[in-house]
VOTI-642720 format. One line per field, with one value per residue: residue number from 1; residue in one letter; chain; y, x, z of N, C-alpha, C in turn. Coordinates in steps of 0.001 Angstrom, whole numbers, plus 500000, padded with zeros to 6 digits. Example, Ala and Ser with C-alpha at 12.3 -4.5 7.8 and 13.67 -1.06 7.14 Angstrom:
2
i: c(1 2)
aa: c(A S)
ch: c(A A)
n_v: c(494310 497750)
n_u: c(513190 512850)
n_w: c(507800 507080)
ca_v: c(495500 498940)
ca_u: c(512300 513670)
ca_w: c(507800 507140)
c_v: c(496700 500030)
c_u: c(513200 512900)
c_w: c(507800 507870)
//
This chain:
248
i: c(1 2 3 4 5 6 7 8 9 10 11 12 13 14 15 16 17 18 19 20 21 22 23 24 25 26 27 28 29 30 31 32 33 34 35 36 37 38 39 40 41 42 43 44 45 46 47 48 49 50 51 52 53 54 55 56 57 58 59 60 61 62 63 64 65 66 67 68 69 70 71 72 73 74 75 76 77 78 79 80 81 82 83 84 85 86 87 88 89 90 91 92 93 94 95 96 97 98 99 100 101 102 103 104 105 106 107 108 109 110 111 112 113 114 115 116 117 118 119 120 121 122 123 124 125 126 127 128 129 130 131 132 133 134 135 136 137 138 139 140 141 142 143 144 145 146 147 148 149 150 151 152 153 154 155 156 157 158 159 160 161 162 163 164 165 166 167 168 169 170 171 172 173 174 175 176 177 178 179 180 181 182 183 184 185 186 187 188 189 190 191 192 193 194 195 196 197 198 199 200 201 202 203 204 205 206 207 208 209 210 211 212 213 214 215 216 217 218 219 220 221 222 223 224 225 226 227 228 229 230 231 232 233 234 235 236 237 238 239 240 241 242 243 244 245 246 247 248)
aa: c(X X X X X X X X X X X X X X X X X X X X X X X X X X X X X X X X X X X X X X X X X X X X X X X X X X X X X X X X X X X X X X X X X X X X X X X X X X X X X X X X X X X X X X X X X X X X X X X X X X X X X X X X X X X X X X X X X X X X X X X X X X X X X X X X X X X X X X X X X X X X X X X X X X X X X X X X X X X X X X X X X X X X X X X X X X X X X X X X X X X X X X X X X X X X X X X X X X X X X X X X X X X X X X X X X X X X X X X X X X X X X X X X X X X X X X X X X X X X X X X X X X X X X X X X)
ch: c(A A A A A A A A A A A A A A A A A A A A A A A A A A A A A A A A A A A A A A A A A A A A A A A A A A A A A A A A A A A A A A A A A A A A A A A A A A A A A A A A A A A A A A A A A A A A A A A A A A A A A A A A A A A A A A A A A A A A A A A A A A A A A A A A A A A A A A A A A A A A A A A A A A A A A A A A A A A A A A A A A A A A A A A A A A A A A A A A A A A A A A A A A A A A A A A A A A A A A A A A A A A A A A A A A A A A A A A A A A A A A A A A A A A A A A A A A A A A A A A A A A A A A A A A)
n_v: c(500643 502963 501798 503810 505544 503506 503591 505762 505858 503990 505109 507585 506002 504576 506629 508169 507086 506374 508453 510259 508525 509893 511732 510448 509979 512822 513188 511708 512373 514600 513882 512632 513962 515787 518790 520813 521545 520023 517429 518191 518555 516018 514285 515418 515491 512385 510778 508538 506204 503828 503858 506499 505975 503993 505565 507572 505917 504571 506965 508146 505745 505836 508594 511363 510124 507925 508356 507358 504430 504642 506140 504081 501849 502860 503330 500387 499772 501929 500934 499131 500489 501251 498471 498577 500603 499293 498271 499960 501281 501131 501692 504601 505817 507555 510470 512169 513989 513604 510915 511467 513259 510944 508870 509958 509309 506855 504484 502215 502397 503552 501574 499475 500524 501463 499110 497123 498201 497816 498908 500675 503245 503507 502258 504563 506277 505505 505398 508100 509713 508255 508494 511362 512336 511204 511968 514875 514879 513734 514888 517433 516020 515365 517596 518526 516564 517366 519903 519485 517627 516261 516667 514868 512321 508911 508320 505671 505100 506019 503892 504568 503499 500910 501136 502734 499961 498221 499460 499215 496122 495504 496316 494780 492147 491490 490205 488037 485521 483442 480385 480819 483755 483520 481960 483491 485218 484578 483424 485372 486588 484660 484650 487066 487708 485506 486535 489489 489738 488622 490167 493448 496777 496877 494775 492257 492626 493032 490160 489049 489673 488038 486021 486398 486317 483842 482481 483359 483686 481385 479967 478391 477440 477145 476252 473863 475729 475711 477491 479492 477532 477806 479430 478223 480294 481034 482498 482157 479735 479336 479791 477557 475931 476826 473742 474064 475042 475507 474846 477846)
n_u: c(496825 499280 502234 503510 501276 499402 500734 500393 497201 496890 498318 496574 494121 494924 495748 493858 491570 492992 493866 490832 490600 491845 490175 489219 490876 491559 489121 489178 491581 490782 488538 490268 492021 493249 494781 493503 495726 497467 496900 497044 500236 500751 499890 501494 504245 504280 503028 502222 499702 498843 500323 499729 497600 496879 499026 496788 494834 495676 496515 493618 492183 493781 494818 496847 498786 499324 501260 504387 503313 502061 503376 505412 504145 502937 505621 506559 504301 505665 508298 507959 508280 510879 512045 510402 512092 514066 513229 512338 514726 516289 514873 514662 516856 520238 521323 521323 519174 517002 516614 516106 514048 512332 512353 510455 507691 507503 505537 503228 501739 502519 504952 503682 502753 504117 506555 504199 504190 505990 508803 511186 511212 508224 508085 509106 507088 504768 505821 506850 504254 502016 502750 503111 500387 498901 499781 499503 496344 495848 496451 494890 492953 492536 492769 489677 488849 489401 488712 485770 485160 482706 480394 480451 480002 479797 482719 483157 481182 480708 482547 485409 487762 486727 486980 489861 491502 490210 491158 493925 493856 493115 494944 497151 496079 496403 498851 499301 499257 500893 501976 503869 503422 500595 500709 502122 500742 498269 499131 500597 497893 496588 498501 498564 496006 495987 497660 497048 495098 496604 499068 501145 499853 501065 503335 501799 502172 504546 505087 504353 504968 507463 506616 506623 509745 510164 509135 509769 512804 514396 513091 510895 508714 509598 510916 513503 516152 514240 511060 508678 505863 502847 499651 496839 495028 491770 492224 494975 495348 495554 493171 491663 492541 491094 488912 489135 491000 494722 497960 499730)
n_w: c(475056 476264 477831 479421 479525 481045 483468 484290 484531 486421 488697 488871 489932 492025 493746 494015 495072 497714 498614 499334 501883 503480 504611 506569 508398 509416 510727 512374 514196 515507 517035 519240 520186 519017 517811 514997 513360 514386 513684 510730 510828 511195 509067 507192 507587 508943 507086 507010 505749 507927 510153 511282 512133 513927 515575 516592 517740 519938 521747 521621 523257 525573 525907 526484 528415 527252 525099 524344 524245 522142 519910 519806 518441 515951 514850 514710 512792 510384 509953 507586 505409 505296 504266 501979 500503 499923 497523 496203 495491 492682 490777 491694 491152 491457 493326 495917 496782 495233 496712 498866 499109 497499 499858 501837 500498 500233 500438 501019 498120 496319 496251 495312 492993 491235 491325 489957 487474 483720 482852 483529 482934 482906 485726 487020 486757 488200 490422 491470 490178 492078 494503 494671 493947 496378 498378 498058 498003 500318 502529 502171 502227 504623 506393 505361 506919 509708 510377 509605 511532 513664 512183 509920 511305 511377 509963 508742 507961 504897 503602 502781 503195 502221 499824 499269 499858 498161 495494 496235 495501 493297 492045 493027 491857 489272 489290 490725 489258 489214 490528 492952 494257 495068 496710 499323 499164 500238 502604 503883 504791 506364 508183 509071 509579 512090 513822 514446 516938 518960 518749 519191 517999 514324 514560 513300 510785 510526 510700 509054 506904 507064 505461 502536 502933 503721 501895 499219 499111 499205 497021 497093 496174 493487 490096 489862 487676 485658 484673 486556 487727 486420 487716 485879 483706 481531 479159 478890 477280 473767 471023 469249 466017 463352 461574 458539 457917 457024 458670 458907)
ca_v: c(501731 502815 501435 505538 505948 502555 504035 507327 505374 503384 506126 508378 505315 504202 507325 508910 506088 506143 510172 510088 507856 511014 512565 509628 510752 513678 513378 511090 512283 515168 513458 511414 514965 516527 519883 520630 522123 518658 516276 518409 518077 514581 513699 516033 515170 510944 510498 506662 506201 502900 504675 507811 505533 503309 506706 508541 504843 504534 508014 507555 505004 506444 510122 511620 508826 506532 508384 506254 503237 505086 506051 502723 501145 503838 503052 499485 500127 502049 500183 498175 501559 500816 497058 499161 501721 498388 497726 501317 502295 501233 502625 506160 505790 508423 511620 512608 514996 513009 509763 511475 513111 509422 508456 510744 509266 505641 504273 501118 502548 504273 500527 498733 500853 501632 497493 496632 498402 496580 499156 501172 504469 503679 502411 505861 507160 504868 505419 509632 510067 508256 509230 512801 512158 510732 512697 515991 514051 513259 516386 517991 515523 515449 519096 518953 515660 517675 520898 519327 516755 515962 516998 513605 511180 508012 507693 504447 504387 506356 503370 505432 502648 499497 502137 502060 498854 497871 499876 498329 494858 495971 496754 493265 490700 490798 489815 486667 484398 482335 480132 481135 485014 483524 481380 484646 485961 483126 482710 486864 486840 483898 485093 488627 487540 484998 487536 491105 489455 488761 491326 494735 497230 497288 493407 491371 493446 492860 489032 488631 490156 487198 484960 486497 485879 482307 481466 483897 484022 479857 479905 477490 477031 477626 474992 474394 475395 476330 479021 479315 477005 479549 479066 478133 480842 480339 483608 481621 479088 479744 479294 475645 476536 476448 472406 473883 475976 474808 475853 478986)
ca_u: c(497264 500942 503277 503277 499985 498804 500665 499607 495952 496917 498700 495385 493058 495127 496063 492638 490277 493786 493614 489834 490135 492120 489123 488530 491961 491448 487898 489318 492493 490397 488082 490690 492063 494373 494265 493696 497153 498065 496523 497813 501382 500734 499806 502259 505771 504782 502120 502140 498694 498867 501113 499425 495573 497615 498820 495565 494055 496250 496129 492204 492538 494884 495032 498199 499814 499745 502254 504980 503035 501547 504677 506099 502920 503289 506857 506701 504000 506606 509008 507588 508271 512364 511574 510546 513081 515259 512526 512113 515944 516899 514015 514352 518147 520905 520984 520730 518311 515659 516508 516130 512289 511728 512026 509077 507148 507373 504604 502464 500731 503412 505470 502907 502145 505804 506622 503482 504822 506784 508863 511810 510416 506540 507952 509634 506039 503903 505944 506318 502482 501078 503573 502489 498831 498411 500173 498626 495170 495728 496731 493826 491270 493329 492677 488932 488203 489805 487800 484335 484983 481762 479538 480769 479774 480790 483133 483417 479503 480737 483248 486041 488243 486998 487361 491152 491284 489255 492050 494824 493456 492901 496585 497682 495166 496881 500574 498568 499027 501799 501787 504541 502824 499315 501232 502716 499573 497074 500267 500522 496819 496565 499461 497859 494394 495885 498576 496399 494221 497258 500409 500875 500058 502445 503929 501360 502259 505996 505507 503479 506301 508580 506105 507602 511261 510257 508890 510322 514155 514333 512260 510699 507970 509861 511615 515083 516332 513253 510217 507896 505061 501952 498088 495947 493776 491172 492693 496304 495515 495104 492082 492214 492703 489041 489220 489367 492201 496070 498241 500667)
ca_w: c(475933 476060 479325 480260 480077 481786 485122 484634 484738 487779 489722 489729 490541 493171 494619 494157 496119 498932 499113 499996 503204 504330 505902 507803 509486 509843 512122 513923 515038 516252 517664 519602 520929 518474 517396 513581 512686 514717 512501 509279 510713 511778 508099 505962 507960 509105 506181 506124 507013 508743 511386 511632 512720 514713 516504 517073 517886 521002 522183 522117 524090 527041 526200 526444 529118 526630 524147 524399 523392 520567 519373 519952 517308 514420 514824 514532 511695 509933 509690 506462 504228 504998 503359 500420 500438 499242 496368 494885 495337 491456 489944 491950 491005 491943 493613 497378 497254 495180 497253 500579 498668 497337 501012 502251 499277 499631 501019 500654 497348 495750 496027 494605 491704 490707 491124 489053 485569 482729 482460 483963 482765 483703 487017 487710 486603 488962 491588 491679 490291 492770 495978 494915 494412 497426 499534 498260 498208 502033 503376 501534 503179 506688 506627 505272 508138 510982 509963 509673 513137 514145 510931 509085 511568 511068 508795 508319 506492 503961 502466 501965 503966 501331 498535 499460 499886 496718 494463 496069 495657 491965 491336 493256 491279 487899 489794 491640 487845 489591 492064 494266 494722 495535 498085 499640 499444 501269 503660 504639 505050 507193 509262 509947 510580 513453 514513 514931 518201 519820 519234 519495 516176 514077 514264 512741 509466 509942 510971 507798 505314 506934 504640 501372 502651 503976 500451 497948 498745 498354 495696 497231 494681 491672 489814 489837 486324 484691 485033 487876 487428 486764 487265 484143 483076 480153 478507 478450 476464 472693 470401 468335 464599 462529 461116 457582 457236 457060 458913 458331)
c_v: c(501609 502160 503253 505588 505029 503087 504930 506898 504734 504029 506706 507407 505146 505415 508423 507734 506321 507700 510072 509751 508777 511671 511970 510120 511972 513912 513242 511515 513751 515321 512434 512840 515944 517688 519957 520854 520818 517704 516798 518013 516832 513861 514464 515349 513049 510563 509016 506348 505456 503121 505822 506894 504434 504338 507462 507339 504411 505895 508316 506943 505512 507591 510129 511218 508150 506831 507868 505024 503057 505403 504815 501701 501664 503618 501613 499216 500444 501328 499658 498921 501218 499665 497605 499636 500684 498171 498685 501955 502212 501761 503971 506227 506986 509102 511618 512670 514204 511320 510244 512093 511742 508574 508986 509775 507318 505122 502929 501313 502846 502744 500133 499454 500843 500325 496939 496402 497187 497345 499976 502699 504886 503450 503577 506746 506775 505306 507007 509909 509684 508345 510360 513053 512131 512112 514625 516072 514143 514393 517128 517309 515774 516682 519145 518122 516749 519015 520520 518350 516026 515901 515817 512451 510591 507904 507101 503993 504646 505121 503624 503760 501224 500019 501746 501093 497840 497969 498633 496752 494620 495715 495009 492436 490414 490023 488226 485447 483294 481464 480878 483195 484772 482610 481830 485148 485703 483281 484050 486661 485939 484276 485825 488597 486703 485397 488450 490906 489087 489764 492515 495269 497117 495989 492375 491788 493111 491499 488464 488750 489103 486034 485009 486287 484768 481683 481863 483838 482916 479899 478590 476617 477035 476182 475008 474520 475485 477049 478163 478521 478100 478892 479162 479099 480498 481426 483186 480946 479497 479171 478157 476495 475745 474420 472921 474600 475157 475527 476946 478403)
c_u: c(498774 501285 503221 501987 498946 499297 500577 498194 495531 497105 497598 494275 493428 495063 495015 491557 491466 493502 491976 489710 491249 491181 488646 489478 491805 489963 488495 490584 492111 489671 488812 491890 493024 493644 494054 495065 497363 497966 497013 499278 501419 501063 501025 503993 505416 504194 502901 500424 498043 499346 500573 497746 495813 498361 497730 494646 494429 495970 494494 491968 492648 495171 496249 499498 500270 500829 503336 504469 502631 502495 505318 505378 503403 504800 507180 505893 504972 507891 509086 508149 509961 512314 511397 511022 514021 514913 512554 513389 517029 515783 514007 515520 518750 520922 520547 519463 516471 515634 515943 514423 511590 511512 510789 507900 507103 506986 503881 501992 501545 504599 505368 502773 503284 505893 506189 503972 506270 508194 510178 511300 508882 506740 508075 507978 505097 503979 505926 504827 501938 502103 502603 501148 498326 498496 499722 496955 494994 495861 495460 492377 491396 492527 491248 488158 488150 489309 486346 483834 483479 480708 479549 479881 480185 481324 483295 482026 480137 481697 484309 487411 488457 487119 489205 491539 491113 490545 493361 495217 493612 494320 497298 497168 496083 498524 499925 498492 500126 501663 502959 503867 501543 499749 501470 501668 498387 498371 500292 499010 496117 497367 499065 496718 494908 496977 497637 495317 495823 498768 499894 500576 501221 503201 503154 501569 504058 506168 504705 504469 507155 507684 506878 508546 511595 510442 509797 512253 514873 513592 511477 509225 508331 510752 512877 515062 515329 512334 509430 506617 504109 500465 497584 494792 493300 491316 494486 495933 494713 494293 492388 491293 491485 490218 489154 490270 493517 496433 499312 501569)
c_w: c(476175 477372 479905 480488 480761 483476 485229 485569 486334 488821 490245 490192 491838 494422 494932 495487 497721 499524 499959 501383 504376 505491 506933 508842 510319 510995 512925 515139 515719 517001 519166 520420 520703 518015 515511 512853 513188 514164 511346 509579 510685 510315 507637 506471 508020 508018 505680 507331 508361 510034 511940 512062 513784 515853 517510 517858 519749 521683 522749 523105 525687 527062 526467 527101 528058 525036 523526 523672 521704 519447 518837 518407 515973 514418 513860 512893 510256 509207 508592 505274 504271 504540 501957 500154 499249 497511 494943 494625 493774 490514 490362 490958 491844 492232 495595 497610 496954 496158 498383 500171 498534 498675 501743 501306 498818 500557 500380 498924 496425 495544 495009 492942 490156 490260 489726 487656 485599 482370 483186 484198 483156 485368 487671 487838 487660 490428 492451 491879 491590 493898 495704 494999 495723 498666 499651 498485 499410 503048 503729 502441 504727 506909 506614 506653 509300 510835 509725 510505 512669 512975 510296 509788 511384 509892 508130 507700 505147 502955 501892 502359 502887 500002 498267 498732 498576 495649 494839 495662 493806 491577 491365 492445 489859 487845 489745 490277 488390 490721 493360 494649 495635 496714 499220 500037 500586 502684 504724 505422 506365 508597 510360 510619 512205 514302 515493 516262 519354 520419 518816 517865 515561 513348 513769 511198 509119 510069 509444 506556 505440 506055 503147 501380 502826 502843 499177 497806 498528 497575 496159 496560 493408 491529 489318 488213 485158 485422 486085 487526 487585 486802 485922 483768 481762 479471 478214 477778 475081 472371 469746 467472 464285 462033 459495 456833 457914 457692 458536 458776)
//
């Protein structure tokens, strides 16, 4: 499969299972006391969805006192997409107009997918396709959640949530061959789980990213002067030549 058409492949997996867990949004943030045009703006102008369920989650909560704090969360949420702004800003490359679009458009999924490729040209593809997927994907469900409320029930049977989830996990696993990533990885995960019981939304997500700059910007697994030491898969090491042929 070509480098174009491997993040074509990735773009619509990822950004198809992420679109879906739209409708969960959309119940809830009308269940939680928004109007429907309110949840479509909600998604189409902040559409990062971590910020926008971290919004409606607070509001729930405290009803329309508690705006401020809710604000304050999806804010802090936020935040993570300027971290990537730094990541995707030589693969968007030059231009105002598409930098200040590529900013709308860079989102957890749309990072990752871009990142992944080998390729300058597949990244540009990874990272558009699935921005735009998603974000017409999400709208689309926002709109069909917050139009059929109550009818869904829980959303959270349907799976749409470890669907997500599932893809993105998908995209990450084939990075995880080194040690210093799976270090990063165990180290975030650890962080967040014994963060998210005690701070507010938002900061167990940004105290977790200081794991990648603890480990990754010393290199502090890598070795001075030569490559990164890498885990042993049984697909790295080559076959041992038949015993009756010479070799070439």
């Amino acid at each position: 499969m070509s480098e174009r058409a491997e993040a074509w492949r990735a773009s619509w997996a990822v950004g198809l299972a992420v679109a879906a867990y739209g409708i969960s949004f959309g119940a809830l943030a009308v269940a939680s006391g928004l109007d429907v045009w309110q949840a479509c703006v909600l998604s189409a102008v902040m559409f990062s969805g971590g910020s926008q369920f971290a919004l409606i989650g607070v509001l729930a909560a405290g009803g329309a006192a508690s705006g401020p704090a809710a604000i304050a969360g999806a804010t802090l949420l936020g935040l993570r997409n300027g971290l990537y702004a730094v990541r995707v800003s030589p693969i968007v490359g030059p231009g105002w107009a598409k930098r200040l679009l590529a900013g709308h458009l860079t989102i957890d999924e749309s990072t990752a997918v871009a990142t992944a490729q080998p390729t300058l040209e597949s990244q540009r593809i990874g990272f558009w396709a699935t921005g735009t997927i998603i974000w017409v994907g999400w709208n689309l469900m926002t709109l069909a959640g917050a139009l059929l409320g109550d009818l869904l029930g829980d959303v959270s049977a349907y799976g749409l949530d470890a669907a997500a989830a599932a893809a993105f996990l998908g995209l990450v696993w084939p990075r995880l061959r080194a040690l210093q990533p799976v270090a990063v990885a165990v180290g975030a995960a650890v962080v967040t789980t014994l963060t998210i019981p005690v701070l507010p939304p938002g900061l167990p997500v940004l105290v977790a990213a200081l794991v990648a700059l603890v480990v990754g910007i010393p290199d502090l697994l890598g070795r001075p002067g030569g490559p990164e030491p890498r885990l042993v898969h049984h697909d790295d090491v080559p076959p041992a030549p038949d015993s009756g042929e010479s070799e070439r």
